[in-house]
C-alpha positions as CSV (number, residue, x, y, z in Angstrom):
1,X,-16.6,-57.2,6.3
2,X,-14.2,-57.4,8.7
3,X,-14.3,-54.5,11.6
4,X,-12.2,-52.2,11.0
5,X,-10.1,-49.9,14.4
6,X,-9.3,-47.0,15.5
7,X,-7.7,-44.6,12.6
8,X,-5.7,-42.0,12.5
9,X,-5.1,-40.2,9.0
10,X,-1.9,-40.2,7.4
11,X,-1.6,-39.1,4.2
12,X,-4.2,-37.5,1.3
13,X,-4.0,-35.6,-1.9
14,X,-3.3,-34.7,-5.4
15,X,-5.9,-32.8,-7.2
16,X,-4.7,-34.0,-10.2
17,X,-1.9,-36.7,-10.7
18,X,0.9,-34.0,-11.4
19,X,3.7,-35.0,-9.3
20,X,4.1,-31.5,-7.6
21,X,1.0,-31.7,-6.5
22,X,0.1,-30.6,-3.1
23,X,-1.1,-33.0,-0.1
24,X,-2.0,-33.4,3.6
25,X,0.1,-36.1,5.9
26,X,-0.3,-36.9,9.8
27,X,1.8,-39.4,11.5
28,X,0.7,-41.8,14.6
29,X,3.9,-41.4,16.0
30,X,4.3,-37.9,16.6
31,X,6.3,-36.7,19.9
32,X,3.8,-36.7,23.1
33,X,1.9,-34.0,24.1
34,X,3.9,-31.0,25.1
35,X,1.9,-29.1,28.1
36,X,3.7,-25.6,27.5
37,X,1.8,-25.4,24.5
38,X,-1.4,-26.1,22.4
39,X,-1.8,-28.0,19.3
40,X,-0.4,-26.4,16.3
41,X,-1.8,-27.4,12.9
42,X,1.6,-26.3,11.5
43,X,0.4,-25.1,7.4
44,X,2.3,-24.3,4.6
45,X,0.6,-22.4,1.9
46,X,1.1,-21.6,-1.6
47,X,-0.1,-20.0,-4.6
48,X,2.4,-22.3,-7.0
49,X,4.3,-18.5,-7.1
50,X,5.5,-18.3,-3.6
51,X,5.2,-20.2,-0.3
52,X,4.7,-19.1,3.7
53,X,4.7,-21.3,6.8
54,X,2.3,-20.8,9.7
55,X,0.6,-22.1,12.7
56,X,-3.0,-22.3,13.7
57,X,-3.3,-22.6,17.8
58,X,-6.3,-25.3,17.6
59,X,-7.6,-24.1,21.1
60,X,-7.7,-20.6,20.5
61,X,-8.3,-20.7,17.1
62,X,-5.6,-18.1,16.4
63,X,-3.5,-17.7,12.8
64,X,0.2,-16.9,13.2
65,X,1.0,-16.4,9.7
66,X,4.5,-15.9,7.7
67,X,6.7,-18.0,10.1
68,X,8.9,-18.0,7.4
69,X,9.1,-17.8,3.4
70,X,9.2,-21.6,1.6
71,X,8.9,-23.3,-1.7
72,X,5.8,-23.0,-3.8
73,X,5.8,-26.5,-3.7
74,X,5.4,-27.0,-0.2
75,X,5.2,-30.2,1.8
76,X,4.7,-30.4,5.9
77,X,5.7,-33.4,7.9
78,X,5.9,-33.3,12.0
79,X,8.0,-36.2,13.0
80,X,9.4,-36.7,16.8
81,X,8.7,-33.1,18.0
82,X,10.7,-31.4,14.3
83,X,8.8,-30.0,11.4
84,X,10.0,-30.9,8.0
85,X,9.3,-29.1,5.0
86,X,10.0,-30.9,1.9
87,X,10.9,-28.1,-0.9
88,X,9.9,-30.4,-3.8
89,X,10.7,-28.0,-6.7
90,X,15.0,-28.1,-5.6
91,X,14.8,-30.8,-3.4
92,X,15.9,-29.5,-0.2
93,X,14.3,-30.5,3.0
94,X,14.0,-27.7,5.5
95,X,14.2,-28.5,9.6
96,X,12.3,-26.7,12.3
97,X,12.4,-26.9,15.8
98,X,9.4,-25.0,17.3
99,X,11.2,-24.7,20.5
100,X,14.3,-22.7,18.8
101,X,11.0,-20.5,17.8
102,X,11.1,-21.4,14.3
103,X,14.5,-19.3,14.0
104,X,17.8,-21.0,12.1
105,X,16.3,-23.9,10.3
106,X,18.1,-26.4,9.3
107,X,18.4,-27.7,5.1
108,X,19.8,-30.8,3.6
109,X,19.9,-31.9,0.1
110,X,17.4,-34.9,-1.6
111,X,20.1,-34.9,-4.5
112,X,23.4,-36.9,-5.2
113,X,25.2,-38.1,-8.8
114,X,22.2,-40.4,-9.9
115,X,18.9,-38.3,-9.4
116,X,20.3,-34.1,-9.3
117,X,18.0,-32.5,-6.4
118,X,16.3,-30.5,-8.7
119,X,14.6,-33.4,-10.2
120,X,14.0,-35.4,-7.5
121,X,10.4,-34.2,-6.4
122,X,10.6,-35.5,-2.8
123,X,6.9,-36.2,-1.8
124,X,7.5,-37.5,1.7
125,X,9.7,-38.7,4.7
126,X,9.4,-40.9,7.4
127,X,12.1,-40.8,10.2
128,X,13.2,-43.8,11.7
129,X,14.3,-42.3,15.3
130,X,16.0,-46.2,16.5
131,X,18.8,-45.4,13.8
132,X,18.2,-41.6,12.6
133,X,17.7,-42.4,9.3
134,X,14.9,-40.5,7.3
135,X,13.7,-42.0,4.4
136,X,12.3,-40.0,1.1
137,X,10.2,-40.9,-1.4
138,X,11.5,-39.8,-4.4
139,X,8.9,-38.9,-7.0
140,X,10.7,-37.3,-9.9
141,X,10.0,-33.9,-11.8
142,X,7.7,-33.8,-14.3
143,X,9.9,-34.8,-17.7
144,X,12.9,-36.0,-15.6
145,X,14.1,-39.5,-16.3
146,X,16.5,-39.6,-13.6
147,X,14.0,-41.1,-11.0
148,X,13.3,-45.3,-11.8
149,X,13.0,-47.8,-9.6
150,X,16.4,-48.2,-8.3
151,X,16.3,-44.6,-6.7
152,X,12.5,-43.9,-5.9
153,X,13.0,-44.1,-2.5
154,X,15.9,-42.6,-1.0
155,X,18.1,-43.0,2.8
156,X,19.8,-40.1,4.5
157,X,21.5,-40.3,7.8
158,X,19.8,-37.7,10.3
159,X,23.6,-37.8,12.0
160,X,25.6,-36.4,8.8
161,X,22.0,-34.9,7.0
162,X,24.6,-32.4,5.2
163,X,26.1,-35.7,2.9
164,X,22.5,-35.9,1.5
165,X,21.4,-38.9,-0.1
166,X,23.1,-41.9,1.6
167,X,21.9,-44.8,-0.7
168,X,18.9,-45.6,-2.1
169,X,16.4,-49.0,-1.7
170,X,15.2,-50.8,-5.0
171,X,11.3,-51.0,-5.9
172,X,10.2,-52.7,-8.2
173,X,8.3,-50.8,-11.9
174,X,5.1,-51.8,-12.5
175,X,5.6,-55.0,-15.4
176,X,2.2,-52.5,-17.2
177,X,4.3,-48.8,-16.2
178,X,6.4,-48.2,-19.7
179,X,8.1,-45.0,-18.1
180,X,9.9,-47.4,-15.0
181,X,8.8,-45.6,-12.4
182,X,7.1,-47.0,-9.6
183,X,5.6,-43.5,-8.3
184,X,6.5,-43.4,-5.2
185,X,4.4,-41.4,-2.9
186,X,3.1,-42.2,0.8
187,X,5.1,-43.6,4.0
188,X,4.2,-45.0,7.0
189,X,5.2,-47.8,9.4
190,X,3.7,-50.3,11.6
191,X,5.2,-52.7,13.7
192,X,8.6,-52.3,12.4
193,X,7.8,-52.5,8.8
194,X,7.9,-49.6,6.7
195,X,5.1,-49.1,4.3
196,X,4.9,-47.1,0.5
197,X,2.6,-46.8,-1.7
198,X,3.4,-47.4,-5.2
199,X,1.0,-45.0,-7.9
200,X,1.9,-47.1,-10.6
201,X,1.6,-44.4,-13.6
202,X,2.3,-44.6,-17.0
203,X,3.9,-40.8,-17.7
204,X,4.4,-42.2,-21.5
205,X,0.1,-42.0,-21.1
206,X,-0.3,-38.6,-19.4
207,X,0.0,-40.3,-16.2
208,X,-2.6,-42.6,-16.8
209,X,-2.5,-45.7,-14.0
210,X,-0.5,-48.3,-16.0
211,X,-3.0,-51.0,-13.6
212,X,-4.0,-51.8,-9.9
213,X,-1.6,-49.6,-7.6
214,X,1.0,-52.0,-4.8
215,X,1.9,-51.6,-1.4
216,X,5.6,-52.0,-0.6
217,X,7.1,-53.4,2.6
218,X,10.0,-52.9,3.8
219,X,11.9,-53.9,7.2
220,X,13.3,-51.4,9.3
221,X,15.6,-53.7,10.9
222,X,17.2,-54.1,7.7
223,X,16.2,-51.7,5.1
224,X,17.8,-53.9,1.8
225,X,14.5,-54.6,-0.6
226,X,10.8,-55.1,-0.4
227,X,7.9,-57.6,-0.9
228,X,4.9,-56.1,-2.3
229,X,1.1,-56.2,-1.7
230,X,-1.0,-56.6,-4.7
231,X,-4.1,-53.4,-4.3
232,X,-7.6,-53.9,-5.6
233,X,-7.4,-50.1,-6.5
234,X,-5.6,-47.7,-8.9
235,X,-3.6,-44.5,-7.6
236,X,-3.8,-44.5,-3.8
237,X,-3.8,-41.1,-2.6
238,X,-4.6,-41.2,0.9
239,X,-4.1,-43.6,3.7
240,X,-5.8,-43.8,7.4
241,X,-3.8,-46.6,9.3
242,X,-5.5,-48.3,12.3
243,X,-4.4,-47.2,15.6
244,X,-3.1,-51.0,16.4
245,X,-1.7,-51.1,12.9
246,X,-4.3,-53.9,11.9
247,X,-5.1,-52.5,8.9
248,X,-5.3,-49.5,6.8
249,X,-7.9,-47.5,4.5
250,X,-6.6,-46.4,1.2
251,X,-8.0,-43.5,-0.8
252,X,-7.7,-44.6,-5.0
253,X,-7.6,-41.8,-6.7
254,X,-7.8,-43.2,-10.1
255,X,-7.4,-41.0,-13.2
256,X,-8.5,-38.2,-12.0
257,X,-9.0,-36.3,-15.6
258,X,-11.6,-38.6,-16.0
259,X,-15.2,-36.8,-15.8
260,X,-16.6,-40.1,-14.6
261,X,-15.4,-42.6,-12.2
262,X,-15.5,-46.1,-13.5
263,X,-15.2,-48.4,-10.4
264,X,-11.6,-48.4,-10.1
265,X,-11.1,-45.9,-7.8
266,X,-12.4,-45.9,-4.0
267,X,-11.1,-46.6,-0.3
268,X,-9.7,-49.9,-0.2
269,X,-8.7,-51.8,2.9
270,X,-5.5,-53.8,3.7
271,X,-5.1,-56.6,6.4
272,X,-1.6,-55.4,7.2
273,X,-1.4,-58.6,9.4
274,X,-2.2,-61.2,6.6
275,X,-0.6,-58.5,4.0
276,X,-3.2,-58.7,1.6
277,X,-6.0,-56.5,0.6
278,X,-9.4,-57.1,1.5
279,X,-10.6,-55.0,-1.5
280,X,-12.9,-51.5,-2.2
281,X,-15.1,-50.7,0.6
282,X,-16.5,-47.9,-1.6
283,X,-16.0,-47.4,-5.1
284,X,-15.4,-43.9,-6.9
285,X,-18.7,-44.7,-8.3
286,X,-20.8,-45.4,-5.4
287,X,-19.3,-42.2,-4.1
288,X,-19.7,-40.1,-7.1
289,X,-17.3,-38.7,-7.8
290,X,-13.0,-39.7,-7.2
291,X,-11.3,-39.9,-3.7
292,X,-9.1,-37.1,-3.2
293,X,-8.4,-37.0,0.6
294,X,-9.1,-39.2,3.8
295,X,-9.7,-39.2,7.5
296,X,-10.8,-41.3,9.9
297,X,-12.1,-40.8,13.7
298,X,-12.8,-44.5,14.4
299,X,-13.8,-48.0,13.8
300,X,-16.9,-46.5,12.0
301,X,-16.8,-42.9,10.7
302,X,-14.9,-41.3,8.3
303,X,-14.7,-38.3,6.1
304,X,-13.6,-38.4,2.3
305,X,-12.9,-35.6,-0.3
306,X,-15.3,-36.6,-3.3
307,X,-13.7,-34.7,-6.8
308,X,-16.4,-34.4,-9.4
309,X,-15.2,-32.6,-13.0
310,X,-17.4,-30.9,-15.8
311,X,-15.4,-30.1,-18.4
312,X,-11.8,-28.1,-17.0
313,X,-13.8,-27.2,-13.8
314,X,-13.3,-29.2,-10.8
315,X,-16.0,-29.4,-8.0
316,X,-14.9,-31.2,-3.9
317,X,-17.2,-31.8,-1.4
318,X,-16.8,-33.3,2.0
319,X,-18.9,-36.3,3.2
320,X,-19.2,-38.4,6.1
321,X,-18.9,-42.2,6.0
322,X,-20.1,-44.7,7.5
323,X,-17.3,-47.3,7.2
324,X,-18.9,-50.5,9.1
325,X,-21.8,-50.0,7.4
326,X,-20.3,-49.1,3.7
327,X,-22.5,-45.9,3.1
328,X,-22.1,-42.2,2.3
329,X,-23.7,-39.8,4.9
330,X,-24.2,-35.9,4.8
331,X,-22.6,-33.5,2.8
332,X,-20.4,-31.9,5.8
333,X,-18.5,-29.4,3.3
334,X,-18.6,-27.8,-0.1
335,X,-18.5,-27.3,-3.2
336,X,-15.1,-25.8,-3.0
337,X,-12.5,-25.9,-6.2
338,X,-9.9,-28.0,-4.6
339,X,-8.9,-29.3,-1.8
340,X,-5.6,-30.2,-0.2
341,X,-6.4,-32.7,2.4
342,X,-8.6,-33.1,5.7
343,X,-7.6,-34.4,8.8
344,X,-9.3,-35.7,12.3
345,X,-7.5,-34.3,15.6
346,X,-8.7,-34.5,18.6
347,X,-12.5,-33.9,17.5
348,X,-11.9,-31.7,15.2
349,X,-12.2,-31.7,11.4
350,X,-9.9,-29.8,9.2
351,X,-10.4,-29.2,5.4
352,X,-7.8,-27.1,3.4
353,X,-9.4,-25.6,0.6
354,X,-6.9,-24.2,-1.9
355,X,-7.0,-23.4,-5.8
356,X,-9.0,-20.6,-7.2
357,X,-13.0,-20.5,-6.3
358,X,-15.2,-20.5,-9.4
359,X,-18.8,-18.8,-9.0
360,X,-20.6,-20.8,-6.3
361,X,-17.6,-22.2,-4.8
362,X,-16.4,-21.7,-1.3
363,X,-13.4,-19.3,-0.4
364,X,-9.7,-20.9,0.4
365,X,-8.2,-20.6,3.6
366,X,-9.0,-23.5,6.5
367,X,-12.2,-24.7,7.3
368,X,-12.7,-25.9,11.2
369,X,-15.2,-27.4,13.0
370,X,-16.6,-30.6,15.3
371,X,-15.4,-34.1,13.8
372,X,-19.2,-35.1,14.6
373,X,-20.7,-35.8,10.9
374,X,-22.8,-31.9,10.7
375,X,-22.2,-29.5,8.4
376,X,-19.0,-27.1,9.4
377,X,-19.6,-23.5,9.2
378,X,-18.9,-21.6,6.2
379,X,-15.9,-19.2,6.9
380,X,-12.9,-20.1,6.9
381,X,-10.1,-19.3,8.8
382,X,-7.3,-17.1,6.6
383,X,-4.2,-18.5,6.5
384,X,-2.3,-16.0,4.1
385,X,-1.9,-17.9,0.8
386,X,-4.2,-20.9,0.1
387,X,-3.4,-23.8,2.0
388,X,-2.0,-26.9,0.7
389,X,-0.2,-29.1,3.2
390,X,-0.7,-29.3,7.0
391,X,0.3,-31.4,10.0
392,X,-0.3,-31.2,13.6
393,X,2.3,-30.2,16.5
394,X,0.9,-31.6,19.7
């Protein structure tokens, strides 16, 4: 197998496949270290009623809780120094500047004649600084029609945000998907190439994958249509992008209402440089369980969110990996009723644990510890309302 570098998590997870569902993103090129302050994991939380924003100090280990009031449906992105918060229930995305002191955000609109901003679901952005142009995933509402191909993945310009959706950029439907949606979902970019991930989902079959998930590619230096990478695996979920851009790990979610995993889910890697995928490292079944979030500290260790379901009741535990080696270590974490993503920084491991604990289960709030493969303490740190999405402000 071919070795794999340096990683640095950037993206996770959906508990189920319900497009509101909550997630976890970090970004490789965040703004540089900023020595007036420590790193913030910036956290939105939610009880899918109402929604808070707050900041963890990572040093001190200090909560500063109700920044603000947000969307139940709560999505946090740190990109070039700003927060976003994607309000995926009207479509809005909110702007922070944490050295404004989180006062006066800014809002634009994910909407325009084609796809109105209340259906639009935006599940993430990437912000091209070279031409300030932010581009948004556009998942659609659950029941809307309005989102297909042609407007999955939207362009604003950053210099006129108010004008909202600028123009859109084809992808292609699945030839399996009836419901011509691509699905839409993760971002990221290496070497000038902007990357998405494509679910691939039949909504006509309760969201069922219509087949093997794609990759799409698209050029940043002229952002008019994409080629596509064919993935071993069905429903990616999470990515972990080598530091060099190389390559990338893929979490596959599969069908997650499944109570067994059948092989088809896993963490899959892609040669980004040949633009093909080298196939499942691990399968759902080797794991036991389906992927629902990703991290990864380097060329050889990795944590992963393993789902397991009996019946309606939904059990997550957190594992080490060892990725060279393709084998599942120590139970760091768990069992906990859901969780919203984990993320590597700096040494540290951080596991949102949202959703409603069930006898046995651990409590919400986020879980913090040493990135070094041993169990993490068992109290979590209280964030308000249960975390669900969470980036870090160096």
């Amino acid at each position: 197998m071919k070795r794999i570098a340096l990683f640095v998590l950037l993206a996770a997870c959906d508990h189920v496949p319900d497009p509101g569902g909550p997630d976890l993103l970090s970004r490789a090129d965040a703004a540089p270290p900023d020595a007036r302050r420590p790193p913030l994991a910036v956290v939105a939380s939610s009880d899918f009623t109402s929604g808070a924003l707050s900041t963890l100090d990572l040093v001190g280990r200090t909560v500063n809780k109700g920044l603000d009031t947000i969307d139940a449906q709560p999505v946090v992105r740190v990109l070039g120094g700003k927060v976003y918060v994607l309000d995926q229930t009207h479509g809005v995305v909110r702007t922070y500047d944490p050295d404004k002191g989180w006062k006066n955000p800014t809002e634009f609109s994910v909407g325009n004649n084609d796809v109105p901003a209340g259906q639009a679901n935006p599940h993430d952005i990437y912000v091209d600084a070279a031409t300030q142009r932010a581009y948004l995933t556009l998942y659609g509402s659950f029941g809307s029609s309005k989102v297909d191909g042609a407007h999955a993945l939207a362009v604003v310009d950053l210099k006129t945000p108010a004008a909202g959706i600028q123009s859109f950029i084809p992808l292609d439907a699945s030839v399996w998907d009836s419901d011509k949606n691509p699905d839409a979902d993760r971002l990221f970019a290496c070497g000038g190439t902007l990357y998405v991930t494509l679910q691939d989902l039949d909504r006509n079959a309760g969201y069922k994958p219509a087949g093997p998930a794609r990759l799409a590619a698209i050029s940043l230096a002229k952002p008019d249509s994409a080629r596509y990478i064919q993935l071993a695996g069905q429903n990616p979920i999470a990515v972990a992008v080598a530091a060099d851009c190389s390559s990338v790990l893929i979490g596959q979610g599969d069908f997650q209402f499944d109570d067994l995993p059948n092989g088809k889910g896993g963490i899959e890697q892609v040669d980004l440089v040949s633009q093909k995928s080298l196939g499942l490292l691990f399968t759902d079944t080797s794991l036991g369980g389906h992927v629902s979030a990703l991290s990864a500290t380097d060329a050889s260790h990795a944590f992963v969110d393993v789902q397991s379901k009996s019946g309606m009741d939904y059990q997550n535990n957190e594992y080490a990996l060892d990725v060279t080696g393709q084998k599942k270590g120590a139970l760091v974490l768990g069992p906990m009723a859901f969780v919203a993503g984990i993320r590597v920084y700096e040494g540290l491991l951080l596991v949102l644990s949202a959703g409603t604990p069930k006898a046995g289960q651990l409590m919400t709030g986020v879980y913090l510890g040493p990135a070094d493969g041993q169990p993490l303490a068992t109290q979590p740190l209280d964030v308000g309302l249960p975390p669900v999405s969470m980036d870090v402000l160096p």
